[in-house]
Backbone bond lengths (Angstrom), bond angles and torsions (degrees), N, CA, C in turn:
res aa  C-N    CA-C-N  psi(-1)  N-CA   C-N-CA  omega(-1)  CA-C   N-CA-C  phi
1 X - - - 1.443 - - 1.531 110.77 -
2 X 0.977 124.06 -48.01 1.747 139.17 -163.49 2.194 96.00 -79.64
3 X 1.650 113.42 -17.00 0.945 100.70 -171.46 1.884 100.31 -91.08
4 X 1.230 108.65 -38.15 1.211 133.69 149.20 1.829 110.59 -13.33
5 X 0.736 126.20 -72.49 1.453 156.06 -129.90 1.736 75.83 -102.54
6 X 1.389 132.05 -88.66 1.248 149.01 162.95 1.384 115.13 5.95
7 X 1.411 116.95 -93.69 1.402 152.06 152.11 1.489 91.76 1.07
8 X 1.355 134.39 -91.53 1.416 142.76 -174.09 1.151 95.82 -43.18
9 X 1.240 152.69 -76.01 1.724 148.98 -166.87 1.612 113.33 -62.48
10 X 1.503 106.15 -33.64 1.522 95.31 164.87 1.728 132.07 -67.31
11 X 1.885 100.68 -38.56 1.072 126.82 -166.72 2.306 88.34 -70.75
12 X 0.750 111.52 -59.75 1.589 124.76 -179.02 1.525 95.85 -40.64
13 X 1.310 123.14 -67.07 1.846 123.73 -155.45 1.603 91.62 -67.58
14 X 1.339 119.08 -35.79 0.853 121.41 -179.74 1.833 142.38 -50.16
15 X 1.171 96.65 -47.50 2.063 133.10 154.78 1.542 84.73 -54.33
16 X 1.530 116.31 -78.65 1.803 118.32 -152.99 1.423 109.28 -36.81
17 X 1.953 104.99 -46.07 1.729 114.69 -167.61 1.686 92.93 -76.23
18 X 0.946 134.35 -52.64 1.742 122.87 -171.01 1.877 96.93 -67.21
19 X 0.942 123.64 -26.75 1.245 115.70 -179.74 1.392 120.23 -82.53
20 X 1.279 113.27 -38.26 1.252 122.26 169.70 1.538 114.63 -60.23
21 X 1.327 116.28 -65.02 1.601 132.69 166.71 1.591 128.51 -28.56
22 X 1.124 100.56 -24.55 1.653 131.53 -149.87 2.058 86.94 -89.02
23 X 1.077 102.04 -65.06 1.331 116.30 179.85 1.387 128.93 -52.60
24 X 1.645 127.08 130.96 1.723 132.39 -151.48 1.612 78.15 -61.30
25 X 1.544 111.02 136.74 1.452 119.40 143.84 1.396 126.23 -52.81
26 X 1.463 140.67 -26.38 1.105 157.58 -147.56 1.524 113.94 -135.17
27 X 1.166 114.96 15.40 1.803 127.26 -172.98 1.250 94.76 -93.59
28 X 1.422 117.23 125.60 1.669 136.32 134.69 1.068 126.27 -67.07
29 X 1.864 108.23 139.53 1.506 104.09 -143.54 1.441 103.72 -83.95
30 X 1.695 119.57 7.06 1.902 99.41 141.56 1.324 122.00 -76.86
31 X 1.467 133.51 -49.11 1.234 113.05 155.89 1.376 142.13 -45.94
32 X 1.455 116.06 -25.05 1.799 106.60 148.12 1.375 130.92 -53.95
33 X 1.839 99.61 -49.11 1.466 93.67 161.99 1.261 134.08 -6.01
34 X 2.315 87.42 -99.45 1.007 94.40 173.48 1.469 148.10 -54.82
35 X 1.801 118.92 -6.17 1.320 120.09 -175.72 1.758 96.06 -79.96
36 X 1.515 122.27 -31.81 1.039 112.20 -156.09 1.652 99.91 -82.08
37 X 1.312 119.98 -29.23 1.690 109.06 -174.10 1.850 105.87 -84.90
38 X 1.825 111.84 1.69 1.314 106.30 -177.52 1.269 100.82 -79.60
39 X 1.241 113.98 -43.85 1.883 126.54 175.99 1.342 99.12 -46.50
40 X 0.855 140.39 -45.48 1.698 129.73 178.14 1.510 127.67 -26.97
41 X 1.493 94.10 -48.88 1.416 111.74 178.49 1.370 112.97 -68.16
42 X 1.322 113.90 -24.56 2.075 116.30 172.89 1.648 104.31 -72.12
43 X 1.299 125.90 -25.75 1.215 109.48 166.87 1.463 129.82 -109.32
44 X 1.286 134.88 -135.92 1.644 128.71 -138.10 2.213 81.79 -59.18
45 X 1.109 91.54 147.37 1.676 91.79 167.24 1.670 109.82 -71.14
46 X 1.414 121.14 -39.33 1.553 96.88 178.45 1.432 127.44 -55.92
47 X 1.731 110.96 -21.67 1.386 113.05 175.96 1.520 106.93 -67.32
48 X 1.255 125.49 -62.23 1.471 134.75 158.89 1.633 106.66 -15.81
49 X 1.205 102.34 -43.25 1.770 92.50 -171.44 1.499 103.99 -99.53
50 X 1.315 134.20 -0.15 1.077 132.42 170.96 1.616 106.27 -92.94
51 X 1.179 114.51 -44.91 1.654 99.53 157.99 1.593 129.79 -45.87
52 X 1.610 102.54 -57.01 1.186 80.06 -170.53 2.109 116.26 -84.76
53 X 1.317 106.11 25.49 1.876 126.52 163.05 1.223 82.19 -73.54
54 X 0.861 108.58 -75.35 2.113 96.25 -146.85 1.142 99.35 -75.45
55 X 1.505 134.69 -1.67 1.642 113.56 176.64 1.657 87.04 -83.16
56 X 0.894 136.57 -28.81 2.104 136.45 -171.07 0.742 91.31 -91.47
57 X 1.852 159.29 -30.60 1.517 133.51 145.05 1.147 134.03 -27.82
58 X 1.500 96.30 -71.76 1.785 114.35 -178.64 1.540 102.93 -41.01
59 X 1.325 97.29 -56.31 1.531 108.15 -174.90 1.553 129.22 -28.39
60 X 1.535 89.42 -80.80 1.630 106.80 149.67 1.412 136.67 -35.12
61 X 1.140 92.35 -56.24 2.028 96.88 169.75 1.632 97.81 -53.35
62 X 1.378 102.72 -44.90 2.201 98.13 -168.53 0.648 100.61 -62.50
63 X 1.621 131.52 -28.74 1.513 132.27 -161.00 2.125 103.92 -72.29
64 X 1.209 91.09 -77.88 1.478 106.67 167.84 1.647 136.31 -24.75
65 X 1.643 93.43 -34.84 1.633 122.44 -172.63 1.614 92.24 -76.67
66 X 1.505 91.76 -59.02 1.983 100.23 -164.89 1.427 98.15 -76.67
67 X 1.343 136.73 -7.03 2.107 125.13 151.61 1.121 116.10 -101.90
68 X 1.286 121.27 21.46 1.159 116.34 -179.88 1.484 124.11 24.41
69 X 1.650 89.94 63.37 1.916 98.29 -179.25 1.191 93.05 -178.38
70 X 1.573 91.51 110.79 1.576 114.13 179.17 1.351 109.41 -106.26
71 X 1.674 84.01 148.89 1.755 96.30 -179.71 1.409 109.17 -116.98
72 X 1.883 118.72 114.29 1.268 111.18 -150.60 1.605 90.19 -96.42
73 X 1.382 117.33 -5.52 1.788 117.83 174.91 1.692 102.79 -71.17
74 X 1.268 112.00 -68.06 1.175 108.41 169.57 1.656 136.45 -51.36
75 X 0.775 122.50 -34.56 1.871 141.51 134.89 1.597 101.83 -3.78
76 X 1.330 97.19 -95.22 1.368 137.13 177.30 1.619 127.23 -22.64
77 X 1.886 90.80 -37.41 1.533 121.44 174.80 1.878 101.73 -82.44
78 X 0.947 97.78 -54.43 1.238 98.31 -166.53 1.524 105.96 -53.06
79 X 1.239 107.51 -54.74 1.618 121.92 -169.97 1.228 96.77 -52.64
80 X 2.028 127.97 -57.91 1.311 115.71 -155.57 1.652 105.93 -73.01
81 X 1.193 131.07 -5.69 1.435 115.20 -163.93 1.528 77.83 -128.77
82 X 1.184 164.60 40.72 1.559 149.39 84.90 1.353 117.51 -29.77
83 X 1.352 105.56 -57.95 1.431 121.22 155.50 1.088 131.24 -36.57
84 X 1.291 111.12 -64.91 1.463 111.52 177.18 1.788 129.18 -82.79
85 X 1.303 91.03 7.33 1.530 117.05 161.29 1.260 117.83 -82.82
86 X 1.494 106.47 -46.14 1.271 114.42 -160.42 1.618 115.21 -66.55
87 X 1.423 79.57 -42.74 2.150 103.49 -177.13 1.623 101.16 -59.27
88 X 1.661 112.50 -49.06 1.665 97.64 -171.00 1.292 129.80 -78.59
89 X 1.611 107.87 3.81 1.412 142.24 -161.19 1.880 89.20 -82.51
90 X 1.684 79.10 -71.25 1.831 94.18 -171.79 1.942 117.42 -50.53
91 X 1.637 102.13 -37.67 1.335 119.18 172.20 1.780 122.18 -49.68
92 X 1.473 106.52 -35.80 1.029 106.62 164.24 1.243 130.81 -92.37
93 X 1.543 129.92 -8.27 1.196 140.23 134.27 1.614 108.45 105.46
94 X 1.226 114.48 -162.12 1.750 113.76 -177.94 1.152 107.60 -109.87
95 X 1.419 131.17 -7.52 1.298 134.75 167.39 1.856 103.47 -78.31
96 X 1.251 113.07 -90.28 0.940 107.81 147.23 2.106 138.63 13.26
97 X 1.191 96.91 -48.61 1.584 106.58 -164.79 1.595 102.79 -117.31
98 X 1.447 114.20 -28.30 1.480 136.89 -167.37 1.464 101.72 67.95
99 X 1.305 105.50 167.01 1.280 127.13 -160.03 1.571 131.00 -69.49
100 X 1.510 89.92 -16.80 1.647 93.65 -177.24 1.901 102.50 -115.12
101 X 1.445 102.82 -20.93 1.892 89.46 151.84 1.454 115.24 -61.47
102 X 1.545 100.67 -63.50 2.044 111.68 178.82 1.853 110.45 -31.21
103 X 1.788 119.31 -46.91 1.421 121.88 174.90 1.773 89.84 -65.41
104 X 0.836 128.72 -82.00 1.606 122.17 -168.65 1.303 123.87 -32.23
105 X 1.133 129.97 -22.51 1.188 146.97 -168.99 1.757 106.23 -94.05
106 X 1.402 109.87 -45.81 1.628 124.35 169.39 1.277 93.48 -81.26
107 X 1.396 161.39 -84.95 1.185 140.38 -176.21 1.539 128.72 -23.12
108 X 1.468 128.09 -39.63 0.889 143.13 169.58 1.334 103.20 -50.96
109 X 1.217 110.96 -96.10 1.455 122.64 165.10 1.703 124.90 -5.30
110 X 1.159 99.65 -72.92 1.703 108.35 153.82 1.305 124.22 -31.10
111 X 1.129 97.82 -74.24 2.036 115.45 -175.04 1.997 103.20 -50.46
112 X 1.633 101.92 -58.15 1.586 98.02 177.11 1.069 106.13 -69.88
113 X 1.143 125.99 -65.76 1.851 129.38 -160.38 1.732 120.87 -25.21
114 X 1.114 93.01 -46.73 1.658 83.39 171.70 1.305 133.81 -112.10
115 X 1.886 110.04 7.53 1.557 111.53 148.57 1.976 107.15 -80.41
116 X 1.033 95.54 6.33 1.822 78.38 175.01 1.036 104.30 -110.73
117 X 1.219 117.96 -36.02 2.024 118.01 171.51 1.517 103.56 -57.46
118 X 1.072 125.37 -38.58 1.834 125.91 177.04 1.223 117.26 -78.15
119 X 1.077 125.38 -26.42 2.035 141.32 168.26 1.619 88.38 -71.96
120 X 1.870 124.33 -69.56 0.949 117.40 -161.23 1.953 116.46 -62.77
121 X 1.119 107.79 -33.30 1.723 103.29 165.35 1.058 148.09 -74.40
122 X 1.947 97.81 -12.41 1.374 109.61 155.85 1.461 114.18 -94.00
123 X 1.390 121.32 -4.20 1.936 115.73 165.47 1.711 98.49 -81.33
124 X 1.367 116.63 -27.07 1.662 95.37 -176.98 1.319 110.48 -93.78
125 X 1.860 123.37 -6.35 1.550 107.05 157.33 1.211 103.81 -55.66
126 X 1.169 123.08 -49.79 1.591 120.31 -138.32 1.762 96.71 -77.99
127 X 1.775 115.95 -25.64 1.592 103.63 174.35 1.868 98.32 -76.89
128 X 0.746 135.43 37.05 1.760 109.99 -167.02 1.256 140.09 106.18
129 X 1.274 96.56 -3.11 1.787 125.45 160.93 2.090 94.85 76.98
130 X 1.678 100.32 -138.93 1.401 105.65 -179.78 1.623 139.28 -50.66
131 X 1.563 87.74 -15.12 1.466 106.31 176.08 1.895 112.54 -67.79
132 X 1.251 98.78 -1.61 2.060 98.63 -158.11 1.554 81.82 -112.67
133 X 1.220 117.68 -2.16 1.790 91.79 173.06 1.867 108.09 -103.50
134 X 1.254 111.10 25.51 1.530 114.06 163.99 1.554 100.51 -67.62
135 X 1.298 104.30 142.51 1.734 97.94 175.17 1.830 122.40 85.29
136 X 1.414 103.28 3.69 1.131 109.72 -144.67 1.924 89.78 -93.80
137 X 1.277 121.50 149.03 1.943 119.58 178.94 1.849 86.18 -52.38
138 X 1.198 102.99 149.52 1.501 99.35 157.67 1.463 142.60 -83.95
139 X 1.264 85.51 -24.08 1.689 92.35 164.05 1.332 104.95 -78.24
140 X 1.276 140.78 -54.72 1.846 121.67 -178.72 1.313 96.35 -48.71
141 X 1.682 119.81 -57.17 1.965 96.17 -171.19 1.774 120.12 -54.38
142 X 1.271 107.35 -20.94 1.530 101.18 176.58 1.571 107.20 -71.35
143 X 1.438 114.60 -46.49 1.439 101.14 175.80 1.343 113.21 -69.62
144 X 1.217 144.29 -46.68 1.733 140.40 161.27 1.030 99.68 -6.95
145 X 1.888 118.46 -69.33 1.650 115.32 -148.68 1.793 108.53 -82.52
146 X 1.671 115.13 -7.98 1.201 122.35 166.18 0.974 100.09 -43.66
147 X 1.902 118.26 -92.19 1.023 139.95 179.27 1.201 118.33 -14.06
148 X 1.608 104.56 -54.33 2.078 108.25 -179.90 1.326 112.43 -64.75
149 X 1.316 122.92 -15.11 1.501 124.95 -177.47 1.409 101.12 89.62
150 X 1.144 125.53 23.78 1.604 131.86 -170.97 1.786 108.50 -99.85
């Protein structure tokens, strides 16, 4: 029983020290970043292609923000097939994907998610502020008003 019990806590510290080890001693945490969303692309390819979506989101939104001329068609695209990335991503699960695509996949997510919610709230000041989230999915407006501290 006690070896039982063991085994799992050895096998665990064990992953942490090769995982930990594994990583540049000397990396800045933009160069971690970026090593960690480049690894994306070594696993499932939809994660790979969901990285590089939200890197042409972010983009776009910066783009749009800094001409002050937003494109709410293009917006719209981006968002629905993030989305619809995101869902077939989650559908196949962490078993499924294994564990260090499944972390890449939540890292991703993380790292973009809230430079596009902050790009995206300064493109809907600039259309008209609170009035542009009529119409809006409800779950993105619940995360929006996270983000706003709302």
């Amino acid at each position: 029983m006690t070896i039982r019990i063991r085994l799992p806590l050895i096998a665990t510290c064990i992953m942490i020290l090769t995982a930990c080890s594994s990583e540049p001693a000397n990396e800045t945490p933009d160069q971690k970043e970026e090593r960690v969303l480049n690894e994306a692309a070594e696993c499932d390819p939809l994660v790979g292609e969901f990285r590089d979506l939200m890197a042409d989101y972010e983009g776009a939104l910066a783009g749009m923000v800094a001409n002050k001329k937003i494109d709410p068609e293009q917006q719209e695209k981006f968002s629905a097939k993030a989305s619809d990335l995101s869902m077939r991503i989650q559908e196949r699960g962490e078993k499924a994907l294994g564990i260090k695509c499944w972390t890449e996949f939540n890292t991703i997510g993380q790292t973009y998610g809230p430079r596009i919610a902050k790009l995206g709230m300064e493109a809907m000041m600039m259309e008209g502020g609170m009035e542009g989230l009529e119409g809006m999915d409800p779950a993105a407006l619940e995360q929006l008003k996270k983000v706003m501290g709302q």
